[in-house]
N, C-alpha and C positions, 0 to 999 in steps of 0.2 A: 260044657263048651268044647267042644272038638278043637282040634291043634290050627286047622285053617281060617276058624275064627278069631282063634289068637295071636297065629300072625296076620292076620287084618286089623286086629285093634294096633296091636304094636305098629304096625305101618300109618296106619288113623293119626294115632296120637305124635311121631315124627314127621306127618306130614303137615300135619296142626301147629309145630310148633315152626314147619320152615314158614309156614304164612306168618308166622310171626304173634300165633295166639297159644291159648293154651287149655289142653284136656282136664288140668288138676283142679281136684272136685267134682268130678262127674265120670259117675261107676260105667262098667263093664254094659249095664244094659241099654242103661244111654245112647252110649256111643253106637253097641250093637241096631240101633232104631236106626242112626243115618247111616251105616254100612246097609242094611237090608234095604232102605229106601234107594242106594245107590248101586244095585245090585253087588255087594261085596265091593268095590272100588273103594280102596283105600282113600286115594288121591280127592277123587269126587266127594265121598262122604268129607272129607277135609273140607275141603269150600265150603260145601253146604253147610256144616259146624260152624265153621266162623261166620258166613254170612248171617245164621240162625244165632250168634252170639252177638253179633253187632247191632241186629235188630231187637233182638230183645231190648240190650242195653236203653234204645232209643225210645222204642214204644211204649216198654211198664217200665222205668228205674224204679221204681218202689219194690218190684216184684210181682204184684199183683196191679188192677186196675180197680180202685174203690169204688162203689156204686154210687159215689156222688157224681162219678165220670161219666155216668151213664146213664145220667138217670132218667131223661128222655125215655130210652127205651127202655126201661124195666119199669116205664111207667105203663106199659101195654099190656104187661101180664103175659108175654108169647111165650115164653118157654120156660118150663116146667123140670125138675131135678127129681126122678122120682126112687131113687137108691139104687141097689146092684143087683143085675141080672142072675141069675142063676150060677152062673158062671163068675161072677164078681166083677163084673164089667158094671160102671152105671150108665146110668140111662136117661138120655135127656132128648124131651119133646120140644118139637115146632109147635105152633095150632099158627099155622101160617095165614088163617085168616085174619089175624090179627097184628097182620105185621103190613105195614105201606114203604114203599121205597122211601128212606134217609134225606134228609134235606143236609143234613150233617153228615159227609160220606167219616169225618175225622173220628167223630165222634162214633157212628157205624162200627167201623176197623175197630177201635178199644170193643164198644160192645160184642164184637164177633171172639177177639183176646178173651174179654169176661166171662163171657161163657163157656169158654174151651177150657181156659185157668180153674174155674170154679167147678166145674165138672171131673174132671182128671181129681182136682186136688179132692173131691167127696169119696173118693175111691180106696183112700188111704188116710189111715190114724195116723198121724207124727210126720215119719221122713218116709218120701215117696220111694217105691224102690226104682222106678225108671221106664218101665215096661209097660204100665198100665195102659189099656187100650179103653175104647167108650163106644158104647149105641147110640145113633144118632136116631131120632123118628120125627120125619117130617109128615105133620097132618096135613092133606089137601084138602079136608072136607072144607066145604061153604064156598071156596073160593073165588073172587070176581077179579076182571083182569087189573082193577085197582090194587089187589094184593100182590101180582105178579110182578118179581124183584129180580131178575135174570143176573141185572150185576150182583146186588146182595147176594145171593147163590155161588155165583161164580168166586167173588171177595174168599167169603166161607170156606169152598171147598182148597181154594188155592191157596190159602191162610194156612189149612190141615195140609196140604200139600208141602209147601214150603219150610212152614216154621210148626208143625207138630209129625213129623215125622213118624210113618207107622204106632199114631195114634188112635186111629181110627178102625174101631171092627168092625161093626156091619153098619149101615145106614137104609133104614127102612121108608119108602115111601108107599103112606096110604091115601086112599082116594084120590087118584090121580082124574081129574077130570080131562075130559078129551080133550078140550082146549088147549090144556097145558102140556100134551104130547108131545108138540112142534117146539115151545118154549123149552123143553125138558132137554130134547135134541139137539138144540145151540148151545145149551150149558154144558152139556157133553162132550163140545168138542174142546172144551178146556178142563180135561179132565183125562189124567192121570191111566192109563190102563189097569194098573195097578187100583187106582178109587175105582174105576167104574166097576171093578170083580169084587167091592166091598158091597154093589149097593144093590139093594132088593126090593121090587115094584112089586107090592103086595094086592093082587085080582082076585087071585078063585079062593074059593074056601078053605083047600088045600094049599094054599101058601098062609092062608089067616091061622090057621093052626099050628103051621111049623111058625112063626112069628109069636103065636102066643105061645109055642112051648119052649123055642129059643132063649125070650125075653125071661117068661116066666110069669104066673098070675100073680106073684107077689108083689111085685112093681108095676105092671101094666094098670091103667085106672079102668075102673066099668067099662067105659066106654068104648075099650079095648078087644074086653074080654077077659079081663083082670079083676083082683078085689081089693086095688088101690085108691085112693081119692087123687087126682094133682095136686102136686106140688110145685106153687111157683117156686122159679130160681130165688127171687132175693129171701124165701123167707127159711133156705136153706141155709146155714154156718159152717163155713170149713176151715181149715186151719191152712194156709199157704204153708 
């Protein structure tokens, strides 16, 4: 850590404390995710800290959200926890056809937590170190406009946005059917500069191979191009 990061955390954690909250317990990397999210801004990253400290408290006080919270939607089977990319990132699938807009937006929100929670946390044995980043891959294949969830999308990416902070490494979209171009475009416009340089529209053959050699065939399923089988999320176990 270079000297100008160090006095950015030290300015982080006194500006954390004038809002009236507090850094203690949460390492150097941590805190480094909402400095980078806030371009270096001390002061900023501070809000963002506490606002991301208040809302946790509110949405998981358990810590995690149990899959009886959810169980609506991991009753669909949409996404998939399939281990760590090459790079030690994990990796976790959409199959978006399988997914309808929420009648329950309450219950949605926790399920969007659950999978963000349970994902990061498969990335690490014991105590997280802070830093861990995740592949997101949204399948478009099969899609009919009853699958099409612009808010659920927008919830998602502004959920990472907000409250996971430079969580996010790449996010892959495949089979983007034409329909859902214009749909794709309005969700865009709620989105981050910063997200939208994460995320990759996978077309020619020449991006399906840099995709499959990014991910890596050990985690991607057949389907892929890999020599994985899917993994649904609930029948993954991780340790919070």
């Amino acid at each position: 850590m270079d000297r100008n990061q160090e006095i950015a955390l030290t300015q982080l954690r006194k500006s954390v404390e004038k809002l009236g909250s507090s850094t203690e317990s949460y390492g150097e990397k941590t805190l480094m995710r909402f400095l980078i999210a806030r371009s270096m801004d001390p002061e900023k990253a501070a809000k963002m800290f506490c606002q991301w400290k208040k809302w946790r408290a509110e949405m998981v006080p358990l810590g995690y959200i149990p899959d009886s919270e959810v169980a609506d939607e991991l009753a669909a089977e949409k996404i998939y926890l399939q281990g760590l990319s090459k790079n030690g990132r994990p990796v976790m699938i959409v199959k978006v056809s399988k997914h309808f807009p929420s009648k329950d937006q309450v219950q949605f929100k926790k399920f969007v937590v659950h999978i963000l929670d349970k994902t990061i946390a498969s990335s690490f044995k014991g105590r997280e170190i802070g830093n861990e980043k995740l592949i997101g891959i949204l399948d478009l294949q099969n899609i009919t406009y009853s699958n099409v969830d612009a808010r659920g999308l927008i919830t998602g990416f502004q959920f990472l946005q907000a409250y996971y902070p430079e969580r996010l490494a790449t996010c892959y979209l495949l089979h983007m059917p034409q329909f859902f171009v214009s749909v794709w475009r309005f969700i865009c416009r709620f989105l981050e500069k910063a997200t939208q340089e994460k995320i990759r529209i996978v077309t020619s053959e020449e991006q399906k191979e840099e995709f499959i050699r990014e991910v890596g065939e050990d985690v991607l399923p057949e389907e892929y191009g890999g020599r994985a089988k899917l993994v649904p999320l609930q029948d993954v176990a991780v340790d919070y």
